[in-house]
VEXSEKOL-239668 format. One record per residue (C-alpha): x, y, z; residue in one letter. Coordinates in steps of 0.5 Angstrom, whole numbers, padded with zeros to 4 digits, always signed. Each point is the difference from the previous one (the first is absolute). Layout:
! residues N
XYZA
...
//
This chain:
! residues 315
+0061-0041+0039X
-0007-0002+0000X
-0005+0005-0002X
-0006-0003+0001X
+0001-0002+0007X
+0007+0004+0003X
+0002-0001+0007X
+0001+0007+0003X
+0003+0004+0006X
+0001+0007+0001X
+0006+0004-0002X
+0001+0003+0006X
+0001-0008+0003X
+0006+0000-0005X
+0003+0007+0002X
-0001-0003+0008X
+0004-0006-0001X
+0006+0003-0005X
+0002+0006+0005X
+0000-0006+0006X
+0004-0004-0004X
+0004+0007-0002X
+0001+0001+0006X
+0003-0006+0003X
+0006+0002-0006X
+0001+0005+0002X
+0000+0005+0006X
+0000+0007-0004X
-0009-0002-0002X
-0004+0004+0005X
-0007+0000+0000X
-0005+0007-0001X
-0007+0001+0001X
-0005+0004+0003X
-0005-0004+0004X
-0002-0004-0005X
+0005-0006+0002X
-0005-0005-0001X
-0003+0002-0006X
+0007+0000-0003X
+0001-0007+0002X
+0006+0002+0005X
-0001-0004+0006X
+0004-0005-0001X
+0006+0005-0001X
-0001+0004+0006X
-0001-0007+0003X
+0007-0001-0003X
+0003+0007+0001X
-0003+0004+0005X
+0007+0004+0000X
-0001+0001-0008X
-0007+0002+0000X
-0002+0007+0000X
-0008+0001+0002X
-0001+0008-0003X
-0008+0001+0001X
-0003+0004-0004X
+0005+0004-0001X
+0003-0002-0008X
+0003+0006-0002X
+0004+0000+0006X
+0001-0008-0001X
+0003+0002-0006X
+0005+0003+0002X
+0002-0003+0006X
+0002-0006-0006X
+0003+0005-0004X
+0005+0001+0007X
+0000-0007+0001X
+0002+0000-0007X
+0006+0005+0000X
+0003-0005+0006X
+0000-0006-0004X
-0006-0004+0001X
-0004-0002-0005X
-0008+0002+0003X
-0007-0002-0002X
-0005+0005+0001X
-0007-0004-0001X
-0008+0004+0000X
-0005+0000-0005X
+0003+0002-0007X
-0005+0006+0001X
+0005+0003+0006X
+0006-0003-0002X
+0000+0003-0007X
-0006+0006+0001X
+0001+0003+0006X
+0008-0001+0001X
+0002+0002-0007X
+0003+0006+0002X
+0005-0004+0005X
+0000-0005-0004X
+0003+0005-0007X
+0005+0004+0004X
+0001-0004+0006X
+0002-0007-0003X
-0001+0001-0008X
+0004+0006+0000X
+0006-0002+0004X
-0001-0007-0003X
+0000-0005+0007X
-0002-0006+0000X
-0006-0001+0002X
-0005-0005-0002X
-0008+0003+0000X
-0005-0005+0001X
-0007+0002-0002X
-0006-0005+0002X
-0008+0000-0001X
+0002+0004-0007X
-0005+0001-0005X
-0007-0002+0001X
+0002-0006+0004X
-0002+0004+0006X
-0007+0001-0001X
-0004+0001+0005X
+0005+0006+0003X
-0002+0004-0006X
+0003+0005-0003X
+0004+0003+0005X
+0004-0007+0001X
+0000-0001-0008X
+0006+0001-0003X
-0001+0001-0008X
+0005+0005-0001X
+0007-0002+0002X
+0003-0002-0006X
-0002+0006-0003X
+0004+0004+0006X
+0005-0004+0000X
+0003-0001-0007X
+0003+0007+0000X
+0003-0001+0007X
+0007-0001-0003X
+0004-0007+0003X
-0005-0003+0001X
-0002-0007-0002X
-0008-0002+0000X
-0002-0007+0000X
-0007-0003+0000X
+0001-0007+0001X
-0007-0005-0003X
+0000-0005+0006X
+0003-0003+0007X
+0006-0002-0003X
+0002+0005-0004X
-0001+0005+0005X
+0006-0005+0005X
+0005+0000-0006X
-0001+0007-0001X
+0001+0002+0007X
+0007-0004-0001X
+0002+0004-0006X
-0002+0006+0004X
+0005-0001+0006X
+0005-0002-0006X
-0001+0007-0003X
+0004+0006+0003X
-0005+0005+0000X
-0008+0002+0001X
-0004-0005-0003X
-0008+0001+0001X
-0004-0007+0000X
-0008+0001+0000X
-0005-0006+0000X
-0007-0003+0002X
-0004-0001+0006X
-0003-0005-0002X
+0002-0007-0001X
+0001-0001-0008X
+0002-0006-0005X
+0007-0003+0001X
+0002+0001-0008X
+0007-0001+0001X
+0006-0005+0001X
+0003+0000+0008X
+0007-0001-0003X
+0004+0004-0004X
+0003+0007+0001X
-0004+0007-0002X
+0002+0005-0004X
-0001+0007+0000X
-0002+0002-0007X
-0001-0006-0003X
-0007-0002-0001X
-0003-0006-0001X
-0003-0003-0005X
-0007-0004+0003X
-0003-0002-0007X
+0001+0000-0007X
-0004+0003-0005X
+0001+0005-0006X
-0007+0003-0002X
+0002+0005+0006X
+0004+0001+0006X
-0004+0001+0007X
+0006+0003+0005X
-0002+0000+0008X
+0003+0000+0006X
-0003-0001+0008X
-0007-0005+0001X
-0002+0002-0007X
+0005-0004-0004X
-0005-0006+0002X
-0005+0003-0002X
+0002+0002-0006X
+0003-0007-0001X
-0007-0003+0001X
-0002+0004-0005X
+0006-0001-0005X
-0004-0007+0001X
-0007+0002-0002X
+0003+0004-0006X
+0003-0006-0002X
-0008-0003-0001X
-0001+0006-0005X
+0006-0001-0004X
+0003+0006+0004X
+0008-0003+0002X
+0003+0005+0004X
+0007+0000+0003X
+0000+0002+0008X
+0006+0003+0003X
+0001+0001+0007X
+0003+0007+0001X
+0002-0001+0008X
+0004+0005-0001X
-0002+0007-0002X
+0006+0004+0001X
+0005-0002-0003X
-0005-0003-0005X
+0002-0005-0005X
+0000+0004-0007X
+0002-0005-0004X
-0006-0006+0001X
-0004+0008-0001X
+0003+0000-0007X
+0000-0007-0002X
-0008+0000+0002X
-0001+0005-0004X
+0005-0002-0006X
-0004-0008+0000X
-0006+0003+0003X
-0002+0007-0003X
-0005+0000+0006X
+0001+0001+0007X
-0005+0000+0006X
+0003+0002+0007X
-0004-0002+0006X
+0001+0003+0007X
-0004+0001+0006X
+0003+0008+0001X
-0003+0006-0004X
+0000-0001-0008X
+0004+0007+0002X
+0008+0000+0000X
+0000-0008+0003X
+0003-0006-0004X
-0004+0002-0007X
+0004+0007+0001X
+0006-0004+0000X
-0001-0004-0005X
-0003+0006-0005X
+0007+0003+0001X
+0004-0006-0002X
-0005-0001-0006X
+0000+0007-0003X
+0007+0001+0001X
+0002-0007-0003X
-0005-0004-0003X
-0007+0003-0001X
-0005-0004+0000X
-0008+0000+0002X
-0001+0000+0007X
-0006-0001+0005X
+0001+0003+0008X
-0004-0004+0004X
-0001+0002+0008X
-0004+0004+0004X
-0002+0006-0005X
+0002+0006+0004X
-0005-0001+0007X
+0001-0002+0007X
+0000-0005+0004X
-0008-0002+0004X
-0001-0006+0005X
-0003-0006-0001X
+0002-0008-0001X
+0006+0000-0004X
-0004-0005-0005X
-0005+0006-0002X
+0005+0005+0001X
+0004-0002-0006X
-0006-0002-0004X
-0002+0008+0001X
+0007+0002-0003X
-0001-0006-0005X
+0007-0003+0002X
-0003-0007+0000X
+0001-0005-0005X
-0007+0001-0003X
+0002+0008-0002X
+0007-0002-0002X
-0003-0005-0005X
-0005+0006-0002X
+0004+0005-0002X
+0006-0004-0003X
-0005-0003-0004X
-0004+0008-0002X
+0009+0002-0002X
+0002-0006-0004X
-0006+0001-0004X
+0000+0007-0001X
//
Protein backbone atom coordinates (compact mmCIF):
# COMPACT_ATOMS: atom_id res chain seq x y z
CA UNK A 1 0.00 0.00 0.00
CA UNK A 2 1.63 3.18 -0.99
CA UNK A 3 0.04 6.29 0.05
CA UNK A 4 2.06 8.95 -1.52
CA UNK A 5 1.70 7.44 -5.02
CA UNK A 6 -1.37 4.66 -5.01
CA UNK A 7 -2.24 2.91 -7.89
CA UNK A 8 -6.18 3.33 -8.53
CA UNK A 9 -9.31 1.91 -10.33
CA UNK A 10 -12.78 2.39 -9.82
CA UNK A 11 -14.82 0.18 -7.53
CA UNK A 12 -17.48 -0.44 -9.57
CA UNK A 13 -14.50 -2.24 -12.17
CA UNK A 14 -14.23 -4.57 -9.15
CA UNK A 15 -18.25 -5.35 -8.81
CA UNK A 16 -18.01 -5.73 -13.17
CA UNK A 17 -15.59 -8.51 -12.85
CA UNK A 18 -16.38 -10.48 -9.76
CA UNK A 19 -20.23 -10.95 -11.01
CA UNK A 20 -18.73 -12.06 -14.20
CA UNK A 21 -16.53 -14.60 -12.39
CA UNK A 22 -19.66 -15.40 -10.11
CA UNK A 23 -21.68 -16.08 -12.89
CA UNK A 24 -19.24 -18.44 -14.60
CA UNK A 25 -19.90 -20.59 -11.22
CA UNK A 26 -22.79 -20.72 -10.98
CA UNK A 27 -26.16 -20.45 -13.26
CA UNK A 28 -28.45 -19.05 -10.49
CA UNK A 29 -26.58 -14.90 -10.60
CA UNK A 30 -28.65 -12.91 -12.71
CA UNK A 31 -28.12 -9.69 -13.43
CA UNK A 32 -30.50 -5.98 -12.98
CA UNK A 33 -30.21 -2.65 -14.05
CA UNK A 34 -32.03 -0.02 -15.22
CA UNK A 35 -30.47 1.58 -18.08
CA UNK A 36 -27.37 1.97 -16.85
CA UNK A 37 -25.52 -1.29 -18.09
CA UNK A 38 -22.49 0.74 -18.96
CA UNK A 39 -22.01 2.81 -16.02
CA UNK A 40 -22.34 -0.27 -13.84
CA UNK A 41 -19.51 -2.21 -15.70
CA UNK A 42 -22.21 -5.04 -17.09
CA UNK A 43 -21.16 -5.10 -20.37
CA UNK A 44 -19.14 -7.82 -20.43
CA UNK A 45 -22.05 -9.98 -18.25
CA UNK A 46 -24.71 -9.15 -20.95
CA UNK A 47 -22.03 -10.16 -23.35
CA UNK A 48 -21.40 -13.31 -21.44
CA UNK A 49 -25.22 -14.15 -20.39
CA UNK A 50 -27.68 -12.22 -22.28
CA UNK A 51 -30.17 -14.91 -21.01
CA UNK A 52 -29.06 -14.01 -17.20
CA UNK A 53 -29.62 -10.30 -17.97
CA UNK A 54 -32.44 -8.27 -17.22
CA UNK A 55 -32.44 -4.42 -18.73
CA UNK A 56 -35.45 -2.98 -16.53
CA UNK A 57 -35.09 0.83 -17.81
CA UNK A 58 -35.82 3.54 -15.58
CA UNK A 59 -38.05 1.45 -13.92
CA UNK A 60 -36.26 0.65 -10.38
CA UNK A 61 -39.14 0.30 -7.94
CA UNK A 62 -40.60 -2.24 -10.43
CA UNK A 63 -36.94 -3.66 -11.00
CA UNK A 64 -37.01 -4.46 -7.39
CA UNK A 65 -39.43 -6.46 -7.60
CA UNK A 66 -39.01 -8.31 -10.62
CA UNK A 67 -35.51 -9.61 -8.09
CA UNK A 68 -37.51 -10.33 -5.38
CA UNK A 69 -39.68 -12.60 -7.80
CA UNK A 70 -36.62 -14.15 -9.23
CA UNK A 71 -35.67 -14.51 -6.07
CA UNK A 72 -38.49 -16.65 -4.62
CA UNK A 73 -37.67 -19.24 -7.54
CA UNK A 74 -34.38 -19.70 -6.50
CA UNK A 75 -32.09 -17.22 -8.45
CA UNK A 76 -29.62 -15.18 -6.86
CA UNK A 77 -30.16 -11.41 -8.73
CA UNK A 78 -28.40 -8.44 -8.63
CA UNK A 79 -30.08 -5.44 -9.00
CA UNK A 80 -27.63 -2.41 -10.08
CA UNK A 81 -28.41 1.62 -10.68
CA UNK A 82 -27.08 4.43 -8.65
CA UNK A 83 -27.28 3.94 -4.62
CA UNK A 84 -29.59 7.29 -5.27
CA UNK A 85 -32.23 4.74 -7.01
CA UNK A 86 -31.50 1.58 -5.46
CA UNK A 87 -31.40 2.67 -1.79
CA UNK A 88 -33.91 5.88 -2.26
CA UNK A 89 -36.47 5.81 -4.68
CA UNK A 90 -36.80 1.58 -4.46
CA UNK A 91 -36.91 1.64 -0.39
CA UNK A 92 -40.29 0.72 -0.15
CA UNK A 93 -39.83 -2.47 -2.41
CA UNK A 94 -36.72 -2.87 -1.32
CA UNK A 95 -38.16 -3.27 2.89
CA UNK A 96 -41.25 -5.23 2.01
CA UNK A 97 -40.78 -6.77 -1.10
CA UNK A 98 -37.20 -8.38 -0.15
CA UNK A 99 -36.35 -7.39 3.39
CA UNK A 100 -39.34 -8.52 4.94
CA UNK A 101 -39.46 -11.74 3.02
CA UNK A 102 -35.92 -12.13 3.56
CA UNK A 103 -35.01 -13.37 -0.39
CA UNK A 104 -31.53 -13.35 -1.42
CA UNK A 105 -30.92 -10.38 -3.15
CA UNK A 106 -27.73 -8.66 -3.83
CA UNK A 107 -28.08 -4.48 -4.10
CA UNK A 108 -25.66 -3.01 -5.91
CA UNK A 109 -25.70 0.97 -5.40
CA UNK A 110 -22.79 2.77 -7.58
CA UNK A 111 -21.83 6.54 -8.05
CA UNK A 112 -22.69 7.06 -4.07
CA UNK A 113 -21.96 10.01 -2.05
CA UNK A 114 -20.40 12.89 -3.76
CA UNK A 115 -18.59 10.73 -6.22
CA UNK A 116 -21.28 11.45 -8.78
CA UNK A 117 -20.38 15.13 -8.82
CA UNK A 118 -21.68 17.09 -11.79
CA UNK A 119 -25.37 15.22 -11.45
CA UNK A 120 -25.92 17.19 -8.48
CA UNK A 121 -28.15 16.39 -5.72
CA UNK A 122 -30.72 14.79 -7.50
CA UNK A 123 -28.11 11.68 -8.29
CA UNK A 124 -26.15 12.03 -4.86
CA UNK A 125 -26.72 9.50 -2.43
CA UNK A 126 -25.96 10.96 1.40
CA UNK A 127 -28.62 9.31 3.11
CA UNK A 128 -28.54 5.46 2.44
CA UNK A 129 -26.89 4.17 5.43
CA UNK A 130 -29.17 6.21 7.59
CA UNK A 131 -32.28 4.59 5.27
CA UNK A 132 -31.13 1.65 5.53
CA UNK A 133 -29.67 0.61 8.87
CA UNK A 134 -33.38 0.29 10.15
CA UNK A 135 -34.59 -2.09 7.37
CA UNK A 136 -34.27 -5.35 9.19
CA UNK A 137 -32.08 -8.49 7.63
CA UNK A 138 -30.18 -6.48 5.73
CA UNK A 139 -26.45 -6.33 5.57
CA UNK A 140 -24.71 -2.82 4.57
CA UNK A 141 -21.45 -2.95 3.25
CA UNK A 142 -19.17 0.24 1.99
CA UNK A 143 -16.19 -1.44 0.60
CA UNK A 144 -12.82 1.27 0.70
CA UNK A 145 -11.22 0.26 -3.01
CA UNK A 146 -11.40 -1.96 -6.31
CA UNK A 147 -10.52 -5.07 -4.28
CA UNK A 148 -12.30 -4.69 -1.54
CA UNK A 149 -15.43 -4.25 -3.57
CA UNK A 150 -14.71 -7.80 -5.49
CA UNK A 151 -14.12 -9.77 -2.61
CA UNK A 152 -17.31 -8.28 -0.95
CA UNK A 153 -19.21 -9.27 -4.11
CA UNK A 154 -18.09 -12.83 -3.47
CA UNK A 155 -18.98 -12.86 0.08
CA UNK A 156 -22.13 -11.44 -0.90
CA UNK A 157 -23.09 -14.28 -3.08
CA UNK A 158 -22.11 -16.68 -0.11
CA UNK A 159 -24.66 -14.97 2.23
CA UNK A 160 -28.14 -16.12 2.22
CA UNK A 161 -30.00 -13.18 2.31
CA UNK A 162 -30.33 -9.11 1.12
CA UNK A 163 -27.00 -7.69 1.04
CA UNK A 164 -26.61 -4.06 0.29
CA UNK A 165 -23.25 -2.72 -1.45
CA UNK A 166 -22.60 0.87 -1.96
CA UNK A 167 -19.59 2.61 -3.40
CA UNK A 168 -17.91 5.32 -5.80
CA UNK A 169 -18.05 6.78 -9.23
CA UNK A 170 -14.70 7.26 -9.29
CA UNK A 171 -11.43 5.69 -9.49
CA UNK A 172 -10.01 5.47 -5.93
CA UNK A 173 -6.76 4.11 -4.31
CA UNK A 174 -6.20 0.21 -4.08
CA UNK A 175 -5.37 0.06 -0.12
CA UNK A 176 -6.29 -3.44 0.11
CA UNK A 177 -4.49 -7.09 -0.48
CA UNK A 178 -6.31 -8.93 -3.60
CA UNK A 179 -6.01 -12.17 -1.49
CA UNK A 180 -7.53 -13.10 1.31
CA UNK A 181 -11.40 -13.65 1.95
CA UNK A 182 -13.65 -10.61 3.22
CA UNK A 183 -15.40 -10.95 6.51
CA UNK A 184 -18.65 -9.40 7.09
CA UNK A 185 -18.46 -7.50 10.37
CA UNK A 186 -14.98 -7.58 10.93
CA UNK A 187 -13.11 -4.36 10.28
CA UNK A 188 -9.66 -4.01 9.62
CA UNK A 189 -7.29 -2.36 11.39
CA UNK A 190 -4.86 0.12 8.37
CA UNK A 191 -2.77 1.71 10.79
CA UNK A 192 -1.70 1.77 14.15
CA UNK A 193 -1.85 4.51 16.79
CA UNK A 194 -3.10 5.36 20.46
CA UNK A 195 -3.57 8.79 20.67
CA UNK A 196 -6.91 8.29 18.82
CA UNK A 197 -8.94 6.18 16.56
CA UNK A 198 -10.40 7.43 13.20
CA UNK A 199 -13.14 4.66 12.26
CA UNK A 200 -13.90 5.30 8.21
CA UNK A 201 -15.45 3.18 5.46
CA UNK A 202 -15.72 3.85 1.45
CA UNK A 203 -13.25 6.49 -0.46
CA UNK A 204 -12.76 8.29 2.96
CA UNK A 205 -10.36 5.65 4.56
CA UNK A 206 -7.69 7.30 2.35
CA UNK A 207 -8.10 10.24 3.13
CA UNK A 208 -8.16 9.52 6.43
CA UNK A 209 -5.00 7.47 6.27
CA UNK A 210 -3.19 10.53 4.51
CA UNK A 211 -4.17 12.44 7.32
CA UNK A 212 -3.27 9.63 9.83
CA UNK A 213 0.28 10.29 8.13
CA UNK A 214 0.27 14.33 8.32
CA UNK A 215 -0.75 13.96 12.37
CA UNK A 216 1.80 11.80 12.86
CA UNK A 217 4.03 14.92 11.97
CA UNK A 218 2.40 16.82 14.79
CA UNK A 219 2.79 13.89 17.22
CA UNK A 220 -0.73 12.93 16.74
CA UNK A 221 -0.42 8.99 16.19
CA UNK A 222 -3.82 7.91 15.15
CA UNK A 223 -5.06 3.96 14.55
CA UNK A 224 -7.28 3.91 10.93
CA UNK A 225 -10.00 1.20 11.08
CA UNK A 226 -11.56 0.28 8.10
CA UNK A 227 -15.35 -0.30 9.10
CA UNK A 228 -16.60 -1.66 5.42
CA UNK A 229 -19.19 -2.99 6.94
CA UNK A 230 -21.79 -1.04 8.54
CA UNK A 231 -24.50 -3.40 9.41
CA UNK A 232 -23.47 -5.74 11.25
CA UNK A 233 -20.68 -3.47 12.55
CA UNK A 234 -17.97 -4.67 14.40
CA UNK A 235 -18.62 -3.47 18.09
CA UNK A 236 -15.72 -4.96 19.33
CA UNK A 237 -12.86 -3.12 17.28
CA UNK A 238 -15.39 0.18 18.35
CA UNK A 239 -14.62 -0.68 22.19
CA UNK A 240 -11.43 -1.82 21.94
CA UNK A 241 -10.80 1.84 20.24
CA UNK A 242 -12.36 3.53 22.84
CA UNK A 243 -11.02 1.44 25.60
CA UNK A 244 -7.01 2.03 24.21
CA UNK A 245 -7.71 5.26 22.46
CA UNK A 246 -10.66 7.42 24.69
CA UNK A 247 -11.17 9.19 21.14
CA UNK A 248 -12.87 8.27 18.28
CA UNK A 249 -13.24 10.27 14.81
CA UNK A 250 -15.30 8.85 12.46
CA UNK A 251 -15.18 9.83 8.66
CA UNK A 252 -17.70 9.28 5.80
CA UNK A 253 -19.03 10.65 2.91
CA UNK A 254 -22.74 10.56 3.94
CA UNK A 255 -24.84 12.70 6.27
CA UNK A 256 -23.26 13.44 9.82
CA UNK A 257 -27.02 12.55 10.64
CA UNK A 258 -27.84 8.50 11.14
CA UNK A 259 -24.72 7.09 8.83
CA UNK A 260 -21.41 5.40 10.10
CA UNK A 261 -20.91 8.04 13.15
CA UNK A 262 -24.48 6.96 14.38
CA UNK A 263 -23.62 3.67 14.47
CA UNK A 264 -20.60 4.03 16.06
CA UNK A 265 -22.35 6.44 18.60
CA UNK A 266 -24.82 3.66 19.43
CA UNK A 267 -22.06 0.98 20.22
CA UNK A 268 -20.16 3.72 22.29
CA UNK A 269 -22.82 4.60 24.42
CA UNK A 270 -23.95 1.45 25.27
CA UNK A 271 -20.67 -0.26 25.73
CA UNK A 272 -17.66 1.91 26.18
CA UNK A 273 -18.41 5.52 26.24
CA UNK A 274 -15.61 7.57 24.87
CA UNK A 275 -15.21 11.21 22.92
CA UNK A 276 -16.47 11.20 19.74
CA UNK A 277 -16.10 13.60 16.73
CA UNK A 278 -18.68 12.90 13.31
CA UNK A 279 -17.19 13.69 10.43
CA UNK A 280 -19.28 14.01 7.12
CA UNK A 281 -21.28 16.37 5.31
CA UNK A 282 -23.23 18.42 7.95
CA UNK A 283 -26.99 18.07 7.22
CA UNK A 284 -26.99 19.71 3.49
CA UNK A 285 -27.55 18.23 0.07
CA UNK A 286 -25.38 17.32 -2.54
CA UNK A 287 -24.63 20.38 -5.67
CA UNK A 288 -22.75 19.66 -8.83
CA UNK A 289 -19.07 20.41 -9.52
CA UNK A 290 -15.72 18.56 -10.13
CA UNK A 291 -15.42 16.00 -7.57
CA UNK A 292 -12.17 17.71 -6.32
CA UNK A 293 -14.17 20.81 -5.17
CA UNK A 294 -17.03 19.29 -4.33
CA UNK A 295 -15.40 17.19 -1.63
CA UNK A 296 -13.54 20.25 -0.57
CA UNK A 297 -16.78 22.27 -0.26
CA UNK A 298 -18.26 19.54 2.35
CA UNK A 299 -14.51 19.31 3.86
CA UNK A 300 -14.08 15.66 3.22
CA UNK A 301 -10.79 16.21 1.64
CA UNK A 302 -7.66 15.06 3.63
CA UNK A 303 -6.74 18.76 4.53
CA UNK A 304 -10.06 19.32 6.35
CA UNK A 305 -9.89 15.95 8.17
CA UNK A 306 -6.31 17.11 9.48
CA UNK A 307 -8.12 19.97 10.58
CA UNK A 308 -10.70 18.96 12.64
CA UNK A 309 -9.11 16.12 14.26
CA UNK A 310 -6.39 18.51 15.16
CA UNK A 311 -9.05 21.19 16.79
CA UNK A 312 -10.82 17.75 18.77
CA UNK A 313 -7.59 16.17 19.84
CA UNK A 314 -6.69 19.23 21.60
CA UNK A 315 -9.76 20.62 23.02
Amino acid sequence: MNINNPIRKAMRDGYGEAIVELAKRNKDIVALTGDLAGSLKLDEFKLRFPDRFFEIGIAEQNMMGIAAGLASTGKIPFVSSFAMFVAGRSWEQLRTAVCYANFNVKIIGSHAGLSNSRDGASHQNLEDFAALRAIPNLIIIAPCDYNETKKAVHEAARIKGPVYIRFNRSETPILTEEKGRFRVGRAETLREGNDLAIISCGAMVYESLVAAQELAKKGIHARVINMHTIKPIDKEAIILAAKETKKIVTVEEHQVNGGLGGAVAEVLSQNSPARLKIIGVKDRFGQSGALGDVMKEYGLTSESIIKEIHDFYWK
